[in-house]
C-alpha positions as CSV (number, residue, x, y, z in Angstrom):
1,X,0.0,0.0,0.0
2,X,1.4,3.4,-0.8
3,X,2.8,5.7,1.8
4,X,0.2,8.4,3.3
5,X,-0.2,10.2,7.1
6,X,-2.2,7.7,9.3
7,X,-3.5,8.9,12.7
8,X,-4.4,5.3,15.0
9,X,-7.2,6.0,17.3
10,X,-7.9,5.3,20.7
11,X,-5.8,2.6,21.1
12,X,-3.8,1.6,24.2
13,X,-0.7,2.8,23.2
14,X,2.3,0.5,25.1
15,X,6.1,1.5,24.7
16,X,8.2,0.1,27.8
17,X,11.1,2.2,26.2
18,X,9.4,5.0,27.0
19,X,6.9,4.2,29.8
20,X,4.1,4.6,28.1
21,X,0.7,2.7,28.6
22,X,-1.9,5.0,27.8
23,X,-4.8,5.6,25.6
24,X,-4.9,7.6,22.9
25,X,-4.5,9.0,19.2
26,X,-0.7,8.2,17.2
27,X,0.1,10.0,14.3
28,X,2.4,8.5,11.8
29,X,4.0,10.9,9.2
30,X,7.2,11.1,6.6
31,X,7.6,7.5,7.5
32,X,8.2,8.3,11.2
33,X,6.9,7.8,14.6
34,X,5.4,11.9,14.8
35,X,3.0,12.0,18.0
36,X,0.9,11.1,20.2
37,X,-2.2,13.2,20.5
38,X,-1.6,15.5,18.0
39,X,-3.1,19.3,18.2
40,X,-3.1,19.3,14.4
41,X,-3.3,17.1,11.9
42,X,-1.7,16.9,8.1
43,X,-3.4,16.8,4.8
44,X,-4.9,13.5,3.4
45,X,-4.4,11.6,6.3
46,X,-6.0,8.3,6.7
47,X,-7.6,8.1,10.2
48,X,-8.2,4.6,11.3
49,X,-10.3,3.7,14.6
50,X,-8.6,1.3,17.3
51,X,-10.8,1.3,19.7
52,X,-9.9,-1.3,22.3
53,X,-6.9,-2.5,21.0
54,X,-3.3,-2.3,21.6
55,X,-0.8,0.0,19.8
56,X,2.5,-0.9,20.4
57,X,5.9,-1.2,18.5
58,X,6.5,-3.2,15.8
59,X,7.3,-7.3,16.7
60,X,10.6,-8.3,15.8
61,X,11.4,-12.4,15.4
62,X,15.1,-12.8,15.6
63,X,14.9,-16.6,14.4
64,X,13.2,-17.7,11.2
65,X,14.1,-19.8,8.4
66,X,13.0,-18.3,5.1
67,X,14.4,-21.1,2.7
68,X,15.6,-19.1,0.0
69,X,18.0,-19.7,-1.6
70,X,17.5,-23.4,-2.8
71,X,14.4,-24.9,-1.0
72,X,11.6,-22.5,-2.2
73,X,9.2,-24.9,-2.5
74,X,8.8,-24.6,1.7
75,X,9.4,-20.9,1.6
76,X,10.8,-17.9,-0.2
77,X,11.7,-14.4,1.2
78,X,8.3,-12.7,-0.1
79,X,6.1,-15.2,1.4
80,X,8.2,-15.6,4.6
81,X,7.6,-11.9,5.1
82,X,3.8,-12.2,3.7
83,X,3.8,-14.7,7.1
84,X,5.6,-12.4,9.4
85,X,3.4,-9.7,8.4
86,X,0.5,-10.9,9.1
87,X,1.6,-12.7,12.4
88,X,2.1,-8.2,13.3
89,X,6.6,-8.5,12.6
90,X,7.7,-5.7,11.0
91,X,11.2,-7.9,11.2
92,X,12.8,-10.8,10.9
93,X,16.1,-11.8,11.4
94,X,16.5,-15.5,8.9
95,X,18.8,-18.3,9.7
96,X,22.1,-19.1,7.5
97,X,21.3,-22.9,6.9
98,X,20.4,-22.3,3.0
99,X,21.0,-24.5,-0.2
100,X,23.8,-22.6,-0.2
101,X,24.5,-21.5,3.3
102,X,24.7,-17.7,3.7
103,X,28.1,-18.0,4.5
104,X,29.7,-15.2,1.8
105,X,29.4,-11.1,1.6
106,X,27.5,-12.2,-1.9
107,X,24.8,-14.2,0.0
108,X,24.0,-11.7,2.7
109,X,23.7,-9.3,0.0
110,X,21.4,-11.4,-2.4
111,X,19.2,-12.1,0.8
112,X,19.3,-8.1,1.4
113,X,18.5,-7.1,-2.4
114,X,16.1,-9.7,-2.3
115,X,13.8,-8.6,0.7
116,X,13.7,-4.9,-0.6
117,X,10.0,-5.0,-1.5
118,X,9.1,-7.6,1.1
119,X,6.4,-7.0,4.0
120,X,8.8,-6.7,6.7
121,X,12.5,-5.8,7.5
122,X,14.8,-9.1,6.7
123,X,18.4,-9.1,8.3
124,X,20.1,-12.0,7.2
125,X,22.3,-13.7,9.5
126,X,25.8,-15.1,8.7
127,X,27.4,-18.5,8.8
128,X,29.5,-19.0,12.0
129,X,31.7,-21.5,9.9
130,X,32.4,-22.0,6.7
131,X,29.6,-24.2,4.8
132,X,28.0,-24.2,8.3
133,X,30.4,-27.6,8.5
134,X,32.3,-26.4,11.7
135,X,36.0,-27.0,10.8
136,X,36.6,-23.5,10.1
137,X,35.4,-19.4,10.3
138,X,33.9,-18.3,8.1
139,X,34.6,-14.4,6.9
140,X,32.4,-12.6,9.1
141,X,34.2,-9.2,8.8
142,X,33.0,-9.0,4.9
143,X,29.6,-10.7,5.8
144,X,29.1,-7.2,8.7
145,X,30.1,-5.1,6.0
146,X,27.5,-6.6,3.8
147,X,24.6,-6.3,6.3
148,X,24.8,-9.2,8.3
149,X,23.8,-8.9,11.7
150,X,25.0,-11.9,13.8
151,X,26.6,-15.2,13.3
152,X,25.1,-18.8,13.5
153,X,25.1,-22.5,12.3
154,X,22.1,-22.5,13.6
155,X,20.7,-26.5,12.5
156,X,23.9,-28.0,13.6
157,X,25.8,-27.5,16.8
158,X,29.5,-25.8,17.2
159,X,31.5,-29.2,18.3
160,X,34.4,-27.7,18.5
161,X,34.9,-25.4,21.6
162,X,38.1,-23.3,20.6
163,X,36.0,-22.5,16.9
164,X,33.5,-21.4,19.2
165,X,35.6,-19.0,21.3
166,X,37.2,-17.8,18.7
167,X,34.2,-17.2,16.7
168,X,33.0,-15.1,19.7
169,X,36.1,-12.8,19.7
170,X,35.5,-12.6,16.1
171,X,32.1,-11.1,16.2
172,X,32.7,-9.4,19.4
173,X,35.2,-7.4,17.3
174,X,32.1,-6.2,15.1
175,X,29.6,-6.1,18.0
176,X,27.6,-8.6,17.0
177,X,26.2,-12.1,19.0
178,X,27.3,-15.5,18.3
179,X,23.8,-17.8,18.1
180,X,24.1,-21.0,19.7
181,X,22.5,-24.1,18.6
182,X,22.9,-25.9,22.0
183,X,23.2,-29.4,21.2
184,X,25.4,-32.5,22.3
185,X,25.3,-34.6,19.2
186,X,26.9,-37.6,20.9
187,X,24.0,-37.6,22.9
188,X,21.2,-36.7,20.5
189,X,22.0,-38.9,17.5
190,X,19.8,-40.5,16.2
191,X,16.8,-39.3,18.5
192,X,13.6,-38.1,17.5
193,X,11.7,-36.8,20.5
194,X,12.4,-36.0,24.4
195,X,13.8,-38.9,26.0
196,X,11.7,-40.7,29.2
197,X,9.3,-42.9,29.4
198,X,6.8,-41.6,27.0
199,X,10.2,-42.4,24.4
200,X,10.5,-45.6,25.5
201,X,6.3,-46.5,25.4
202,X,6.2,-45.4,22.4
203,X,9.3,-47.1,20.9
204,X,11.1,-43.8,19.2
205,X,14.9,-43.2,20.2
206,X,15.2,-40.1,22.9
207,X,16.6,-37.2,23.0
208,X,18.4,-36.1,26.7
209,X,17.8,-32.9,28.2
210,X,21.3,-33.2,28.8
211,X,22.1,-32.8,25.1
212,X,21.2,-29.4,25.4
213,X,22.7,-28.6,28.7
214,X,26.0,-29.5,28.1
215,X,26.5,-27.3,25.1
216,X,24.6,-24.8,27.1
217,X,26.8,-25.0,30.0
218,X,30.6,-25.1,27.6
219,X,29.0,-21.9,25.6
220,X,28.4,-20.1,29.1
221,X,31.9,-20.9,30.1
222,X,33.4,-19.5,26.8
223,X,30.9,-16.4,27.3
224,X,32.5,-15.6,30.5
225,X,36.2,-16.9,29.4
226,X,36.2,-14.3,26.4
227,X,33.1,-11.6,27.9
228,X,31.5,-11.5,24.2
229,X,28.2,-11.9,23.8
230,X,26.2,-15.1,23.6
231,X,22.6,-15.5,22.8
232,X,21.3,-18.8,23.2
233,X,18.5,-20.2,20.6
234,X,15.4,-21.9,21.2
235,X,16.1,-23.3,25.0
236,X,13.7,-26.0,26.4
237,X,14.5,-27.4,29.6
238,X,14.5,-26.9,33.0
239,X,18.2,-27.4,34.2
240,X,19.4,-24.9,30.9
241,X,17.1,-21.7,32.6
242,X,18.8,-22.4,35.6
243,X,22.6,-22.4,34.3
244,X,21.3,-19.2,32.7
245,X,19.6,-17.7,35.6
246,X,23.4,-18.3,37.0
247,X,25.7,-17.3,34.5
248,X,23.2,-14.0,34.7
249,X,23.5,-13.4,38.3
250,X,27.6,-13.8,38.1
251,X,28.0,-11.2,35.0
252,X,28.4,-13.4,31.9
253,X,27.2,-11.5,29.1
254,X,24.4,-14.0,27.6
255,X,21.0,-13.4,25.9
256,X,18.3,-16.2,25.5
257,X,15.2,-17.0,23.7
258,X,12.7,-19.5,23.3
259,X,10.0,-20.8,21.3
260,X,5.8,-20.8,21.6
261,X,6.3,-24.6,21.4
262,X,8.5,-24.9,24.5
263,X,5.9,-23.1,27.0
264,X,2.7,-24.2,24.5
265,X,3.3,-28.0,24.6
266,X,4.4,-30.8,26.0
267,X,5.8,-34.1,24.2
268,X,2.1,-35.5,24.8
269,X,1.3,-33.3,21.9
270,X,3.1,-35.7,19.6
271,X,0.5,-38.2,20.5
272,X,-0.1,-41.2,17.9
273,X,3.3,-40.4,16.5
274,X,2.2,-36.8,14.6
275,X,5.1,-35.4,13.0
276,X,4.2,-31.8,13.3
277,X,4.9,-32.1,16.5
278,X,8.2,-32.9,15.7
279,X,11.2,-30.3,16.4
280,X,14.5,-30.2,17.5
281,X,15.0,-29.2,20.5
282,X,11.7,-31.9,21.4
283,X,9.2,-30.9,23.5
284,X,9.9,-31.5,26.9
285,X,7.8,-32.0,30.2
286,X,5.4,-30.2,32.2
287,X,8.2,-29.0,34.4
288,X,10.3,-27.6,31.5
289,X,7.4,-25.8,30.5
290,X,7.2,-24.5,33.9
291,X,10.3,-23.5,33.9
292,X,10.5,-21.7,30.6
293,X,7.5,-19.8,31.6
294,X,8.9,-18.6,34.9
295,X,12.3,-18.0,32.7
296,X,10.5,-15.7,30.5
297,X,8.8,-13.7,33.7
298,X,11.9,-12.8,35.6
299,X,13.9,-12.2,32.7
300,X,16.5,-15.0,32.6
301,X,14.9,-15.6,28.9
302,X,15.0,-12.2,27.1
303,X,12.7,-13.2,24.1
304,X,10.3,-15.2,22.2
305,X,11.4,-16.4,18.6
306,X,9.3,-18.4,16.8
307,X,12.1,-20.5,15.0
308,X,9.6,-20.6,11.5
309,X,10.8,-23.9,10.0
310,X,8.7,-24.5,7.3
311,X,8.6,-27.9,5.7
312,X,6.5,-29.4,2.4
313,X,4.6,-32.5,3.8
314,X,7.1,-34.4,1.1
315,X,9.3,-34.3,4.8
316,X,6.4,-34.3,7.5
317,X,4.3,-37.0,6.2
318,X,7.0,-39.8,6.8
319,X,7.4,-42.2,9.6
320,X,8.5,-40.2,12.8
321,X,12.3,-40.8,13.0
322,X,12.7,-40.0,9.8
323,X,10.6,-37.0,9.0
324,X,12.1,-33.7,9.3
325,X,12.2,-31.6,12.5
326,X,10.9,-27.8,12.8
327,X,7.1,-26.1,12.7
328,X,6.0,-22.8,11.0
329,X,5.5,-20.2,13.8
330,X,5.2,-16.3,12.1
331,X,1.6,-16.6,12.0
332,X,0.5,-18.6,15.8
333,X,3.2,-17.1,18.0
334,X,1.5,-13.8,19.2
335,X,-1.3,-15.5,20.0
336,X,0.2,-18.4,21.9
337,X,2.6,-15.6,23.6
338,X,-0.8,-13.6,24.9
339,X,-2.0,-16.9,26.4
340,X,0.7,-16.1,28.8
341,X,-0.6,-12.6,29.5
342,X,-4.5,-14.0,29.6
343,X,-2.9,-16.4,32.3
344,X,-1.0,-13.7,34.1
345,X,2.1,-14.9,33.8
346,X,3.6,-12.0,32.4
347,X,1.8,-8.7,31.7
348,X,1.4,-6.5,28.5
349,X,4.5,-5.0,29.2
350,X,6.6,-8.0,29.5
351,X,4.8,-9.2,26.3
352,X,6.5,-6.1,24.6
353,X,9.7,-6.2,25.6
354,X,9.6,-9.9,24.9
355,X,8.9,-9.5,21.0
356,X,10.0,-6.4,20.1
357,X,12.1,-4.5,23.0
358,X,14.6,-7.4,23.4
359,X,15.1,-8.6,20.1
360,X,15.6,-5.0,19.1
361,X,18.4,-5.1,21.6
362,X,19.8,-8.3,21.2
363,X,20.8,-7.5,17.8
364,X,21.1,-3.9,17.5
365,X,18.5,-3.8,15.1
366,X,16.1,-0.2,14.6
367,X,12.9,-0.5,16.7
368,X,11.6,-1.6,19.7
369,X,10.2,1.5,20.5
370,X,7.3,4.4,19.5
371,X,9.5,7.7,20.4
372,X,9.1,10.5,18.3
373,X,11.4,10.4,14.8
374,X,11.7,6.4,15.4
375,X,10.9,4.4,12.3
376,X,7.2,3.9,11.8
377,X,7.6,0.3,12.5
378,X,4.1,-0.6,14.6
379,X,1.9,-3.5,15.0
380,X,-1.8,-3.5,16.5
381,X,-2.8,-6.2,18.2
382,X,-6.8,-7.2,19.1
383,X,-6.2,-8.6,22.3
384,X,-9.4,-9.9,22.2
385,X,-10.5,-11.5,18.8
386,X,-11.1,-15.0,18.5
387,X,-10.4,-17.3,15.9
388,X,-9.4,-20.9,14.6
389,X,-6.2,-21.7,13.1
390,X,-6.6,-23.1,9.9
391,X,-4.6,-24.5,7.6
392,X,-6.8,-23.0,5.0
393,X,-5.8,-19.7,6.0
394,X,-2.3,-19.5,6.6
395,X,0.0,-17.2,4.6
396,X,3.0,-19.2,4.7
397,X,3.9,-21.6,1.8
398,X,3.8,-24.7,4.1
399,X,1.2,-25.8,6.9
400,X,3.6,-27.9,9.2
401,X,1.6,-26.8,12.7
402,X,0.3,-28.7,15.3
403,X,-1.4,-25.7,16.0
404,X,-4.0,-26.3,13.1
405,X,-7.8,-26.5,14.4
406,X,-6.5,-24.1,17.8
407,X,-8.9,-21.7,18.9
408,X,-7.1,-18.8,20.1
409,X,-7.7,-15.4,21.6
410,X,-5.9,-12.2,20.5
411,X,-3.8,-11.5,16.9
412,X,-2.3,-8.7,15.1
413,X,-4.9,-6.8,13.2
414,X,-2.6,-4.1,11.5
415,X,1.2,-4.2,10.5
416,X,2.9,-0.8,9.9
417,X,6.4,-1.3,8.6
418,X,8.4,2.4,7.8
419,X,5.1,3.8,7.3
420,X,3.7,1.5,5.1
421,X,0.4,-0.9,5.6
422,X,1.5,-4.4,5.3
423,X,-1.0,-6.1,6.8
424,X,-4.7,-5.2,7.5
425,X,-7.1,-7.4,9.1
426,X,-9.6,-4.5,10.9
């Protein structure tokens, strides 16, 4: 939609940036965040009514997987961003494990050049190793200097621990995180789901919580041994919260997220062996879920990502150990993220700070807040709309959710991104 003036209405305006929760009238203009309340209004402006729902600034998913290049069939850039747009992200930061990985300056920038017409804001992330295969850096210095804006081999784990330190003072040379992908492969090989006695019962190889914690656990210890920043991806269980919650309390500079999934269900959801529920890390128990939700209250988790992993059912609809592991998530993960704020385990505010404040922050990225001159990056959100997830209606290219047939309260309504309407569902 082309660019115009748009004054929001009566909506509960939320910026924890700026502590502001308060109802009342935003203008957008020239692309920028202009005021709230305005005494005067410009020309030809486009006055839309919000009565009852929240304003606030615009989500920001730091771990996606948008396919392209080389597996486009699951997902390209435009309808990645289509997805994100209308789950209310105005950005998305996309995972390096391509066909090829985005491990050159001439991949970041083809992912850039690519995304300039897309719905939202794409920053591609870079290739921690070379080829993502782990025996050696990859060029980071020319893949900043392209646009890249952290470093991963996100899919695989970093076995070896002095790549991984010094791919952390690498990128702390350039300000940037390293991503972890926490994962003991010894110890995972081979598994399919989270490892107990619903494993055994049901005959599929298991997964330890331990996998995770132990490559938790060595990446803390190299966070602290070098003081560069770590962010750790998509955490799940109980025992890696509380090495965080530690390694927090003693200084080490770390960041962590997790997924709707890991607070959203358990490993009963995979049930008579449904792949969708399928994922790696696996679901967990009810006292990792706990555990992640009390992580994401006080703050020893900084973020929710939805780590989008679209998959054709060509990989889902497969015996369980061998189909692929991942779910789609732009399009279900406010809404599964406000179940914690209809439950009161976090509030509005927390809610912000989760999925757009943080993630902002994490990566340096623009946003993550409504001040005056900011970038007119906004999403509103009807906190109290109702409506079944169907796999008739989503936007992204594949339908791998075991969210499908949910009813769920509360969605993003309206995406803004630098001024322009991306998504509109009024």
């Amino acid at each position: 939609m082309h660019l115009q003036s748009i004054l929001l209405k009566n909506g509960r305006i939320i910026d924890p940036v700026n502590g502001l929760d308060l109802v009342g009238n935003f203008l957008i203009h020239n692309r920028k965040c202009a005021e709230i309340n305005p005494a005067s209004l410009p020309e030809g402006i486009r006055e839309i009514d919000i009565t009852g729902k929240w304003l606030v600034p615009g989500l920001i998913d730091i771990h996606v997987h948008l396919r392209e290049p080389g597996e486009e069939y699951k997902e390209t850039i435009e309808s990645g961003a289509n997805a994100a747009a209308a789950g209310g992200f105005t950005a998305v930061a996309c995972m390096p494990n391509t066909k090829p990985v985005l491990d050159t300056a001439q991949m970041i920038k083809a992912v850039l050049e690519k995304a300039q017409d897309a719905s939202c804001r794409v920053y591609p992330v870079g290739a921690l190793s070379a080829h993502s295969k782990g025996n050696a850096l990859s060029d980071m210095g020319d893949m900043y200097a392209a646009g890249a804006v952290a470093f991963t081999d996100d899919g695989r784990p970093v076995d070896d621990s002095q790549l991984m330190r010094r791919a952390m003072e690498y990128a702390g040379h350039y300000g940037v995180p390293i991503i972890s992908h926490s994962e003991e492969m010894s110890l995972s090989r081979h598994g399919s789901m989270n490892e107990g006695s619903m494993s055994t019962r049901m005959g599929i190889i298991g997964i330890p919580r331990a996998a995770e914690e132990i490559m938790v656990y060595r990446d803390l210890a190299l966070a602290g041994l070098t003081g560069q920043h770590l962010h750790l991806a998509h955490i799940s269980t109980k025992e890696s919260v509380s090495l965080i919650r530690r390694a927090k309390a003693n200084g080490c500079p770390v960041t962590a997220e997790t997924a709707p999934h890991y607070f959203s269900l358990t490993e009963k959801a995979i049930g008579t062996y449904d792949t969708y529920a399928k994922m790696n890390p696996p679901l967990r128990t009810d006292k990792d879920v706990e555990a992640i939700k009390r992580g994401l209250e006080d703050g020893t988790l900084d973020l929710i990502a939805s780590d989008h992993a679209p998959h054709s059912d060509m990989e889902k609809l497969l015996e369980f150990d061998r189909a692929a592991n991942g779910i789609i998530g732009l399009e279900t993960s406010l809404s599964l993220a406000l179940q914690l704020v209809q439950k009161k385990t976090i509030s509005e505010t927390r809610l912000v700070e989760l999925m757009s404040v943080n993630p902002a922050k994490v990566l340096g990225l623009a946003g993550g807040t409504l001040a005056a001159d900011a970038q007119a990056d906004v999403t509103v959100i009807d906190p109290i709309r109702q409506y079944t997830y169907e796999r008739g209606s989503i936007v992204s290219t594949s339908k791998n959710s075991p969210f499908i047939g949910w009813k769920l309260t509360g969605k993003a309504v309206l995406t803004i991104v630098g001024g322009r309407i991306t998504y509109e569902d009024l």
